[in-house]
N, CA, C and O atoms as a GROMACS GRO file, in nm:
protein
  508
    1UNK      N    1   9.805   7.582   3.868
    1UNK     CA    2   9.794   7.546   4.008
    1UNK      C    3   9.653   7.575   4.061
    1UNK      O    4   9.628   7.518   4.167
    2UNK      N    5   9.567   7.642   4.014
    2UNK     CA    6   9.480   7.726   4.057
    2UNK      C    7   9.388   7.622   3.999
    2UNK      O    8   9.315   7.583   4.090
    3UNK      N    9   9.356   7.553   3.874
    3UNK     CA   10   9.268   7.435   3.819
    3UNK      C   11   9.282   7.332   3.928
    3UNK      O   12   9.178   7.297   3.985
    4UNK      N   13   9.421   7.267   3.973
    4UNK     CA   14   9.465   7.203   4.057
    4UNK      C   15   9.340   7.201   4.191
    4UNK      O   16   9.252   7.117   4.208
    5UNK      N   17   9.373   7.337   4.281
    5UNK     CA   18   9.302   7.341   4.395
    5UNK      C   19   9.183   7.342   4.349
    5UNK      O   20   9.127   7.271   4.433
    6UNK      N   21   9.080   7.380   4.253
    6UNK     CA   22   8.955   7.358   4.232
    6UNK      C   23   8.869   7.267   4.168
    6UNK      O   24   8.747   7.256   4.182
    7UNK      N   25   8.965   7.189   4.080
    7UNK     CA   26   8.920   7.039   4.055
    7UNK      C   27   8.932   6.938   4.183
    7UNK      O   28   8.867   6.833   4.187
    8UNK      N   29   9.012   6.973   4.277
    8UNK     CA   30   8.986   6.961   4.436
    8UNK      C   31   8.919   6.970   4.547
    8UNK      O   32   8.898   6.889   4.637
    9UNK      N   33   8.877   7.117   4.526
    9UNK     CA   34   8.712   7.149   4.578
    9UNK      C   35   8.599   7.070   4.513
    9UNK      O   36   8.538   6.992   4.587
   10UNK      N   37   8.565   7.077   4.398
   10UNK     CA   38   8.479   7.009   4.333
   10UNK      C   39   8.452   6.834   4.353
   10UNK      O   40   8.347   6.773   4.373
   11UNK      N   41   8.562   6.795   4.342
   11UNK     CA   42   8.536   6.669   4.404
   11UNK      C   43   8.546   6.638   4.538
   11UNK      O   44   8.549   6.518   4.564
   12UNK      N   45   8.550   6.713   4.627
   12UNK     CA   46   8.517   6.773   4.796
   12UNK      C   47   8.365   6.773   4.781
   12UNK      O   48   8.296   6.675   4.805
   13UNK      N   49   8.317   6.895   4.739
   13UNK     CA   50   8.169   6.885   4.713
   13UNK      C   51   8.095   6.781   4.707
   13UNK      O   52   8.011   6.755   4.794
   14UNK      N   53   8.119   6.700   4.589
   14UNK     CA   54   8.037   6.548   4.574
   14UNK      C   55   8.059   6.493   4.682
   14UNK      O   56   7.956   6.473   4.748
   15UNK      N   57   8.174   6.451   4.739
   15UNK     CA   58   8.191   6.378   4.833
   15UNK      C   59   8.113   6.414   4.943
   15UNK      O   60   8.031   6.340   4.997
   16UNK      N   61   8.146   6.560   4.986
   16UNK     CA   62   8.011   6.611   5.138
   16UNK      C   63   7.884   6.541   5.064
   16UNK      O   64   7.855   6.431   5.111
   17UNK      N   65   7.833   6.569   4.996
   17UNK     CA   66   7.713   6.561   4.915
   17UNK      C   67   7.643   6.423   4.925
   17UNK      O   68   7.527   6.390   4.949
   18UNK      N   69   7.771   6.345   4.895
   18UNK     CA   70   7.722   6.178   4.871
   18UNK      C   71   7.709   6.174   5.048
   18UNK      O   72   7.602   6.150   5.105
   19UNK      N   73   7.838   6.201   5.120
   19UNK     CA   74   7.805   6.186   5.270
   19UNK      C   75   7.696   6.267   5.331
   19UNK      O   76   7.650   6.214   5.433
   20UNK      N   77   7.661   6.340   5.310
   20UNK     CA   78   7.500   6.382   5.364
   20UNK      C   79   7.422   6.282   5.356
   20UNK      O   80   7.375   6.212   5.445
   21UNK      N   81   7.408   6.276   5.228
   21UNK     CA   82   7.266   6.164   5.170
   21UNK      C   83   7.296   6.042   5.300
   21UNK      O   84   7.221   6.007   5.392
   22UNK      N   85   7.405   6.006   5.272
   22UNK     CA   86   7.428   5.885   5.340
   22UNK      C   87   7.433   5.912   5.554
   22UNK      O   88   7.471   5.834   5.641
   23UNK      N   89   7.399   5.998   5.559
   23UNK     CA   90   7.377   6.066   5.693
   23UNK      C   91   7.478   6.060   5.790
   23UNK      O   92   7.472   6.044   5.912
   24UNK      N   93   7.561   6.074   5.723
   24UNK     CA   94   7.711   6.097   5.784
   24UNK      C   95   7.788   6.234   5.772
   24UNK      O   96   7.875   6.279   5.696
   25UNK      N   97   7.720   6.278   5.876
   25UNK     CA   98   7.732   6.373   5.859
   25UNK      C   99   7.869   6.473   5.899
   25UNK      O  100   7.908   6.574   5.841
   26UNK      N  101   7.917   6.417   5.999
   26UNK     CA  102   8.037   6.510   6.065
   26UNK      C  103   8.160   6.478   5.974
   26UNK      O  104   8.266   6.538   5.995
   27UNK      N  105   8.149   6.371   5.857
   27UNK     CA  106   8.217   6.331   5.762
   27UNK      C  107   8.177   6.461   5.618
   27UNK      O  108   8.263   6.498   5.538
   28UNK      N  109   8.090   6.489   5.615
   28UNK     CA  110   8.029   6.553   5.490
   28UNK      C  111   8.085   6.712   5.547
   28UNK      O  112   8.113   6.804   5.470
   29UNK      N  113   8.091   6.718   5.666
   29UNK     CA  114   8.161   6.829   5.770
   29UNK      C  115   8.293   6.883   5.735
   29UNK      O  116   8.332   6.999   5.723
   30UNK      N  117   8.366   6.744   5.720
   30UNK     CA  118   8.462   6.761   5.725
   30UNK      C  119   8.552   6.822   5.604
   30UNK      O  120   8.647   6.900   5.595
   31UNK      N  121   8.444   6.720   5.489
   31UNK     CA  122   8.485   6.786   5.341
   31UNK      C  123   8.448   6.900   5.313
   31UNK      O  124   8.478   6.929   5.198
   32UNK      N  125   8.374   7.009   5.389
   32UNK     CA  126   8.336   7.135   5.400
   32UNK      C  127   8.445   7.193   5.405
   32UNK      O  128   8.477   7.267   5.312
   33UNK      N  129   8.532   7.173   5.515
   33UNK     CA  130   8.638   7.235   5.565
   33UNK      C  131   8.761   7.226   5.439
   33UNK      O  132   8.806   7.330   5.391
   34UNK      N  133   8.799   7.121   5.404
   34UNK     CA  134   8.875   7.068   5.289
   34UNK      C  135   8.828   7.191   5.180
   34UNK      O  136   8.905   7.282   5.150
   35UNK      N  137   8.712   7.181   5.134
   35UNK     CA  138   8.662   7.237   5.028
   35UNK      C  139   8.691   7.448   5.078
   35UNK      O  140   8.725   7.544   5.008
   36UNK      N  141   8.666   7.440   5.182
   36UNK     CA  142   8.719   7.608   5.198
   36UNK      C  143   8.885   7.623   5.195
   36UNK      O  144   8.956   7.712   5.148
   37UNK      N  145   8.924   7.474   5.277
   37UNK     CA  146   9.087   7.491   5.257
   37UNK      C  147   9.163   7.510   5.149
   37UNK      O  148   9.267   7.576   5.143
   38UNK      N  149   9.105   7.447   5.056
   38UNK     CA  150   9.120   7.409   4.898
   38UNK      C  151   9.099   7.585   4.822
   38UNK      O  152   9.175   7.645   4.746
   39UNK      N  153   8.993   7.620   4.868
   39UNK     CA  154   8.939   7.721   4.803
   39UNK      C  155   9.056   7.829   4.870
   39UNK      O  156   9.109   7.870   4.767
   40UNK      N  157   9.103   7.877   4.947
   40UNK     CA  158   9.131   7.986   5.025
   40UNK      C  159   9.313   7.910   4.944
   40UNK      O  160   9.376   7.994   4.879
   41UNK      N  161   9.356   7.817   4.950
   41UNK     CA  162   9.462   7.803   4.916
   41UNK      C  163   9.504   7.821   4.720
   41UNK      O  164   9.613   7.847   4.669
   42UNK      N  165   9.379   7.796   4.656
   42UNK     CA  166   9.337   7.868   4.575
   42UNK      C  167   9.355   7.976   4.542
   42UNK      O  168   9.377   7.992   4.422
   43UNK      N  169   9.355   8.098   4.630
   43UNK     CA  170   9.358   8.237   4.630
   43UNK      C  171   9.479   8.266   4.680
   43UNK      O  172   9.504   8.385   4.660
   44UNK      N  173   9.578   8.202   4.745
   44UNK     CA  174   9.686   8.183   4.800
   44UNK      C  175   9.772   8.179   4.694
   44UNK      O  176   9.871   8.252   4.688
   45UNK      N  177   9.724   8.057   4.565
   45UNK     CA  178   9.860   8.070   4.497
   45UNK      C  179   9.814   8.171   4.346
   45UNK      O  180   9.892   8.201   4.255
   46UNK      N  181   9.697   8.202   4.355
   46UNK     CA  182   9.673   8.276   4.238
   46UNK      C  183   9.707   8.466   4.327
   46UNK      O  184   9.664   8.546   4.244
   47UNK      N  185   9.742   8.514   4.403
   47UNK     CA  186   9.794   8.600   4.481
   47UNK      C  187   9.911   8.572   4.481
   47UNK      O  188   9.977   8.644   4.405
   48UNK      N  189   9.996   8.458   4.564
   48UNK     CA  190  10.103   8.447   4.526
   48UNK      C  191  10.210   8.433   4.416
   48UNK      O  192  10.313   8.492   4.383
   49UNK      N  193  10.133   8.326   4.372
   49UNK     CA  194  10.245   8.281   4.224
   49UNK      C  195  10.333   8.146   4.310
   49UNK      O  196  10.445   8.103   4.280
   50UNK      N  197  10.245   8.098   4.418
   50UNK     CA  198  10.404   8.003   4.500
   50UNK      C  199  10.284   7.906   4.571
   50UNK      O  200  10.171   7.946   4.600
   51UNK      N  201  10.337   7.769   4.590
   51UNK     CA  202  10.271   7.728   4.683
   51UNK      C  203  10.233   7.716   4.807
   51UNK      O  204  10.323   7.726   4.890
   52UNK      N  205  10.097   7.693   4.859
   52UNK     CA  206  10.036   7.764   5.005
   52UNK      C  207  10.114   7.662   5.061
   52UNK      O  208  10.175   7.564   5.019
   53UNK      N  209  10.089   7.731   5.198
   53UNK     CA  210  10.193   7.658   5.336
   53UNK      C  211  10.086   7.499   5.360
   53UNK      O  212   9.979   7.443   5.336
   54UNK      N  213  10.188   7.493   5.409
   54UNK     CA  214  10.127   7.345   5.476
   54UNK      C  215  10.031   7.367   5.593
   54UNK      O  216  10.059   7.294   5.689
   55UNK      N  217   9.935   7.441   5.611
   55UNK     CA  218   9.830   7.443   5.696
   55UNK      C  219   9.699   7.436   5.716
   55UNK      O  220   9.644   7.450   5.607
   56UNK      N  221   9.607   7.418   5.816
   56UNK     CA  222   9.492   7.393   5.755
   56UNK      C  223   9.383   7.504   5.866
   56UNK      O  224   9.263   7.479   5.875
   57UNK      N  225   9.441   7.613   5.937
   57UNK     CA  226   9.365   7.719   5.995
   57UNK      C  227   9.354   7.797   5.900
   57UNK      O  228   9.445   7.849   5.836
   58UNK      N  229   9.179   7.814   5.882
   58UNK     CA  230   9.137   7.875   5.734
   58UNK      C  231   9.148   8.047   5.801
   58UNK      O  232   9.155   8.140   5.721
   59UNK      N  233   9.148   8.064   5.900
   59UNK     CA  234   9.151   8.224   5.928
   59UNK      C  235   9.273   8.249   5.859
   59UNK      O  236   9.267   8.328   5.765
   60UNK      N  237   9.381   8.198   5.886
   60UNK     CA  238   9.549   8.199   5.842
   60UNK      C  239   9.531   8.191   5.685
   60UNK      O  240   9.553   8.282   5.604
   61UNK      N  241   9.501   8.108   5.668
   61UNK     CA  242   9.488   8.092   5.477
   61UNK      C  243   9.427   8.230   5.440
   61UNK      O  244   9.501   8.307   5.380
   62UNK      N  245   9.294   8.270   5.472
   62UNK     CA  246   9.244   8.366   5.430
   62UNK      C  247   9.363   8.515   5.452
   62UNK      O  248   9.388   8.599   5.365
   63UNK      N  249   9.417   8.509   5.591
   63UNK     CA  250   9.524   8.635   5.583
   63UNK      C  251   9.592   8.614   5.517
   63UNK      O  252   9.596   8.714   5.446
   64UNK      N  253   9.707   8.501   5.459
   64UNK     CA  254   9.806   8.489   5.387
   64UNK      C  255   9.751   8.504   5.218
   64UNK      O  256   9.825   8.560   5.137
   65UNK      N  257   9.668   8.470   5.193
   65UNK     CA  258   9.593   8.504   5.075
   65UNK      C  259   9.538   8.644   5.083
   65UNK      O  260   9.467   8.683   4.990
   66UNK      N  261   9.553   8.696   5.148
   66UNK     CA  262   9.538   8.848   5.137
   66UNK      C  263   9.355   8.865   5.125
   66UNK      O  264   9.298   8.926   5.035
   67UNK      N  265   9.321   8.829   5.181
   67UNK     CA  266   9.128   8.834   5.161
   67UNK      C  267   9.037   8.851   5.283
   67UNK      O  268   8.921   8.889   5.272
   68UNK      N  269   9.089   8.823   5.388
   68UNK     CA  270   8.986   8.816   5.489
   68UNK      C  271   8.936   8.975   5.489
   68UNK      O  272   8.838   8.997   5.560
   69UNK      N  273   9.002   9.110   5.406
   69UNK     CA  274   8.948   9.252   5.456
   69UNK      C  275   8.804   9.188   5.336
   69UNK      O  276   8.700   9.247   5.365
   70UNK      N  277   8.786   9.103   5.235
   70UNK     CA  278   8.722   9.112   5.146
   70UNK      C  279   8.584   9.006   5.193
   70UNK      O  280   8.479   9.006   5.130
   71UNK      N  281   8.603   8.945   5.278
   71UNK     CA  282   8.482   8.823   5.361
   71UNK      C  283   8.392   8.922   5.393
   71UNK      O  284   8.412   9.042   5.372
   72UNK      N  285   8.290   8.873   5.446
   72UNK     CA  286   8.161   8.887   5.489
   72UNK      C  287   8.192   8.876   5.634
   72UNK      O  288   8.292   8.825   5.685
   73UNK      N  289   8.053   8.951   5.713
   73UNK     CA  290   8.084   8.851   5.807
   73UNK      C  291   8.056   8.724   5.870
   73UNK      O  292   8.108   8.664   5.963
   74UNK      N  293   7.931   8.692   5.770
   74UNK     CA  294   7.906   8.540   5.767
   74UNK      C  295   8.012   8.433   5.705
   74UNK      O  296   8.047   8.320   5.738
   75UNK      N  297   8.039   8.507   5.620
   75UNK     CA  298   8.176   8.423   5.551
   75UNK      C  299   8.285   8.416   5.665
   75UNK      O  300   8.319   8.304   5.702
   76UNK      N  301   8.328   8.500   5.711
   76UNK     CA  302   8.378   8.482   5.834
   76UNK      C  303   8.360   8.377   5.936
   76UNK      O  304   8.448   8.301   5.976
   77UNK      N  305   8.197   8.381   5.986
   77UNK     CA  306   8.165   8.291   6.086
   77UNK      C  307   8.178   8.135   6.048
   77UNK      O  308   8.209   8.043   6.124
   78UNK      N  309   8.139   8.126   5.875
   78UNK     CA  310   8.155   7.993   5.821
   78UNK      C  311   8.278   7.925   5.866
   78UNK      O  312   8.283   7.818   5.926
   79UNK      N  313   8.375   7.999   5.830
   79UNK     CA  314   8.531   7.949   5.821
   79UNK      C  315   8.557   7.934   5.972
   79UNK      O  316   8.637   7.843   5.994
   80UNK      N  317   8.516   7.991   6.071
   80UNK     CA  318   8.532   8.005   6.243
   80UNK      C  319   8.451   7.842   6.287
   80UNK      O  320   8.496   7.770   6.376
   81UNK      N  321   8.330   7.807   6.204
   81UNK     CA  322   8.259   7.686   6.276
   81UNK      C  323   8.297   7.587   6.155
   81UNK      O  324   8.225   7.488   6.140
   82UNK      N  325   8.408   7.607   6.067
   82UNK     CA  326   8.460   7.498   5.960
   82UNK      C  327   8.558   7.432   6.075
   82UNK      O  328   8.559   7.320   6.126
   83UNK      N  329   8.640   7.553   6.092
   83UNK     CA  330   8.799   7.528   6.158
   83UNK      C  331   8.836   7.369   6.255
   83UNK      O  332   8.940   7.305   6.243
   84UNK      N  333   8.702   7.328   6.362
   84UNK     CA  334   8.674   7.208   6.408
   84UNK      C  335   8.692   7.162   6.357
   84UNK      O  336   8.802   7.107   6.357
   85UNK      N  337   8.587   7.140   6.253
   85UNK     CA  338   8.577   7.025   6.154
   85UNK      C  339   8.681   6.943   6.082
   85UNK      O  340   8.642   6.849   6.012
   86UNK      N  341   8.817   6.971   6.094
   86UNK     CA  342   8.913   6.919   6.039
   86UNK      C  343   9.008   6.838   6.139
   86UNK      O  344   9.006   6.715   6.144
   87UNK      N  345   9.085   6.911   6.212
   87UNK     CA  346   9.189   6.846   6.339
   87UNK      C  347   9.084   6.756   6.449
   87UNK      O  348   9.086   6.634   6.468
   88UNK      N  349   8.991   6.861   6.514
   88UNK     CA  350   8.921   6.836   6.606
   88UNK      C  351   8.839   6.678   6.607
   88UNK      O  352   8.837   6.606   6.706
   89UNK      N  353   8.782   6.648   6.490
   89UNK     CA  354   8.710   6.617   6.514
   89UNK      C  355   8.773   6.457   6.434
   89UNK      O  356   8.695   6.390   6.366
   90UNK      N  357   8.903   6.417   6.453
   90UNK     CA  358   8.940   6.319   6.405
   90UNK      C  359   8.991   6.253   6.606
   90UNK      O  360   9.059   6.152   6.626
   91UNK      N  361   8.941   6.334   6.704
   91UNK     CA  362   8.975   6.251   6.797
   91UNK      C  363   8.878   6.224   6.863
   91UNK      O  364   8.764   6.261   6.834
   92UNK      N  365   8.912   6.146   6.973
   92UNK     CA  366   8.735   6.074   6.962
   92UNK      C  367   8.677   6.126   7.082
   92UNK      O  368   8.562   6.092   7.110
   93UNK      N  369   8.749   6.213   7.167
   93UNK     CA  370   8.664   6.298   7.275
   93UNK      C  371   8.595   6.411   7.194
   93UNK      O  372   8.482   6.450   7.223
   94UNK      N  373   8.660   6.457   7.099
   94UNK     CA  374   8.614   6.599   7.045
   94UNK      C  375   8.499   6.555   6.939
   94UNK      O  376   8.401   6.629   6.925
   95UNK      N  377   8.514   6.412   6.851
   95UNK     CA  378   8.426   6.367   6.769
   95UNK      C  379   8.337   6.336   6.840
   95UNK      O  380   8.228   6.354   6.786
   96UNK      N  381   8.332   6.287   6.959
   96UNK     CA  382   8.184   6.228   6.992
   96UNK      C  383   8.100   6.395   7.025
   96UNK      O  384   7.981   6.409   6.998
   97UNK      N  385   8.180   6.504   7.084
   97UNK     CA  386   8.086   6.641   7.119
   97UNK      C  387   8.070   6.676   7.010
   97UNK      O  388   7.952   6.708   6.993
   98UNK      N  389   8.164   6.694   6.871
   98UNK     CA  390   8.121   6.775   6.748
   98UNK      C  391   8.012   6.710   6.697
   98UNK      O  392   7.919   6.779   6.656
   99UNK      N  393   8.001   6.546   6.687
   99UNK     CA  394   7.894   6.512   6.665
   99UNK      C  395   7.765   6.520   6.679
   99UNK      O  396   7.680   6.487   6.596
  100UNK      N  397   7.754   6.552   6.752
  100UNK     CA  398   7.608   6.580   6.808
  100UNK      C  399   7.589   6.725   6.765
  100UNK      O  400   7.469   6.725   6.740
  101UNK      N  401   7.626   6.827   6.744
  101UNK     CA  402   7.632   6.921   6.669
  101UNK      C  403   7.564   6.941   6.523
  101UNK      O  404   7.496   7.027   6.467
  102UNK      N  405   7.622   6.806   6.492
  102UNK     CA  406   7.586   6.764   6.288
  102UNK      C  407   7.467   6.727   6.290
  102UNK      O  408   7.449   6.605   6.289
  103UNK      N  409   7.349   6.815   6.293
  103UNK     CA  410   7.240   6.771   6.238
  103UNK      C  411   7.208   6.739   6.103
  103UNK      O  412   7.284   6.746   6.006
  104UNK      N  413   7.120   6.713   6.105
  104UNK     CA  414   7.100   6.718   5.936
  104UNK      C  415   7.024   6.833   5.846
  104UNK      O  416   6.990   6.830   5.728
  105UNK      N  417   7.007   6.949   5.960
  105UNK     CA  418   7.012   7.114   5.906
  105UNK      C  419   7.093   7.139   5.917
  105UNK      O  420   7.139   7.201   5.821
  106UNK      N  421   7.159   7.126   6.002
  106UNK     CA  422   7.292   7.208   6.057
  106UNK      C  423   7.424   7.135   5.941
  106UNK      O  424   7.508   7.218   5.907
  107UNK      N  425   7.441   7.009   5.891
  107UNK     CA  426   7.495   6.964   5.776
  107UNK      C  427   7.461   7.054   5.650
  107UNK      O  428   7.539   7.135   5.600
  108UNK      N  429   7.336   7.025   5.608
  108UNK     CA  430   7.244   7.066   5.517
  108UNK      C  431   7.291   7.278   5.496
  108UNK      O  432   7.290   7.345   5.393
  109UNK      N  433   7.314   7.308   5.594
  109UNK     CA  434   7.281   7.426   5.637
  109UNK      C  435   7.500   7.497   5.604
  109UNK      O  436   7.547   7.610   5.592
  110UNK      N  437   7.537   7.414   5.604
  110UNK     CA  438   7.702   7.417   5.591
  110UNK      C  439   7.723   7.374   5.444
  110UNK      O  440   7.753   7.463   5.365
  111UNK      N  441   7.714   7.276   5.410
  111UNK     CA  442   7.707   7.240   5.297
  111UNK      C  443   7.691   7.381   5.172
  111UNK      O  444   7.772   7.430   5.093
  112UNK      N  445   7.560   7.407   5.201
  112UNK     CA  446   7.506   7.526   5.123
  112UNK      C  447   7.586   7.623   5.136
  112UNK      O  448   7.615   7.685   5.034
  113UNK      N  449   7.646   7.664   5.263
  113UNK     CA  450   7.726   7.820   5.264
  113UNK      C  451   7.870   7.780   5.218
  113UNK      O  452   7.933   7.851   5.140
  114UNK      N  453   7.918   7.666   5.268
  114UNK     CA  454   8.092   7.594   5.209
  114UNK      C  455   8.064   7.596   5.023
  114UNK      O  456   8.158   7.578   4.946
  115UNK      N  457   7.956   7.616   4.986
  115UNK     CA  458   7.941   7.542   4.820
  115UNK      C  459   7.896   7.724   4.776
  115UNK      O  460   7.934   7.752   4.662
  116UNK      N  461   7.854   7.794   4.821
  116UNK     CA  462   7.828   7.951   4.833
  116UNK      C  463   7.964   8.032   4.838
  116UNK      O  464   7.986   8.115   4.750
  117UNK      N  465   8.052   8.011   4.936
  117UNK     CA  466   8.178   8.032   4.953
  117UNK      C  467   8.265   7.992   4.846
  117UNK      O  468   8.329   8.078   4.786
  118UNK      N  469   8.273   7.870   4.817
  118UNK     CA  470   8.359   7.833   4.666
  118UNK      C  471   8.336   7.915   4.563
  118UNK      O  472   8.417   7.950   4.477
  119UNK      N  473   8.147   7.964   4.581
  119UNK     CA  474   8.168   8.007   4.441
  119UNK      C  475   8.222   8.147   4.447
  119UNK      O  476   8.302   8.195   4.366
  120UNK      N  477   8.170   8.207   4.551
  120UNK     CA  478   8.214   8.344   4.587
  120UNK      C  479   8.392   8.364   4.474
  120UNK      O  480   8.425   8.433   4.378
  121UNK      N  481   8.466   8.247   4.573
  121UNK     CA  482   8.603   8.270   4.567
  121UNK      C  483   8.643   8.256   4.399
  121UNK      O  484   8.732   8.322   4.345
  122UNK      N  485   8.531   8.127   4.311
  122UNK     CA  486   8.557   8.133   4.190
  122UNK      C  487   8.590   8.242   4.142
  122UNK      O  488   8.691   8.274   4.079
  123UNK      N  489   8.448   8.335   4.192
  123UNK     CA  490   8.420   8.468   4.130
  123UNK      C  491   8.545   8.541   4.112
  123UNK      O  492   8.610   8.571   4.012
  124UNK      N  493   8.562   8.563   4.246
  124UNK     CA  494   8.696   8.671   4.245
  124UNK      C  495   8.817   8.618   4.198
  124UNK      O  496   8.918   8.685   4.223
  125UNK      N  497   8.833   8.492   4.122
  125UNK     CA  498   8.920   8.491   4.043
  125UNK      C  499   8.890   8.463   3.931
  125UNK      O  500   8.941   8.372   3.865
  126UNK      N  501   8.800   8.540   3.895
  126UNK     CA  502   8.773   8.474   3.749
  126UNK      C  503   8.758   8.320   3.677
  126UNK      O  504   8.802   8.309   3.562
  127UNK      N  505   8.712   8.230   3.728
  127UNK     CA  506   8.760   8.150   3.746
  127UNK      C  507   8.630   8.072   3.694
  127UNK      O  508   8.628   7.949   3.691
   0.00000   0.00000   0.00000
């Protein structure tokens, strides 16, 4: 299950990746969020032994996976300015404000800590 969620992340990655290049950015955003969801649900079932809930508030994933005493507190803040990026920003009052947000550092700048974070989480599972 645990190959599962991270051959998941991984092709999350490319995808932000290809959507950067392509300057789409609140899209490349979004697979950020996916890619921590992926990752944190990851740790969910390699902790559990069961499959993660149907949710996508990464603070929640990280408590139910038993890890947030083990975050950073940048790792923290990552997952706090991911959390948008998923529900929020599929409606079109909240997409047009998150948008403007997605620079192309501020993409660039997520990207790097969401792909930092995966590996983190590899780490701690051996993985």
């Amino acid at each position: 299950m645990i190959k599962y969620w991270f051959d998941l992340c991984d092709d999350n990655l490319k995808s932000a990746k290809v959507l950067f290049k392509g300057k789409r950015y609140l899209d490349a955003g979004f697979f950020c969020h996916q890619i921590a969801e992926k990752a944190l649900k990851a740790v969910i079932s390699y902790n559990t032994a069961e499959i993660p809930p149907y949710i996508h508030k990464l603070k929640r994933l990280s408590d139910i996976g038993n890890i947030t005493d083990q975050l950073s507190e940048e790792q923290i803040n990552l997952l706090i300015e991911l959390d948008p990026l998923n529900i929020e920003a599929r409606y079109p009052d909240y997409k047009a404000s998150i948008s403007k947000t997605m620079t192309a550092a501020k993409t660039k700048e997520i990207i790097n800590k969401t792909e930092e974070f995966l590996c983190w989480i590899k780490q701690r599972l051996n993985y």
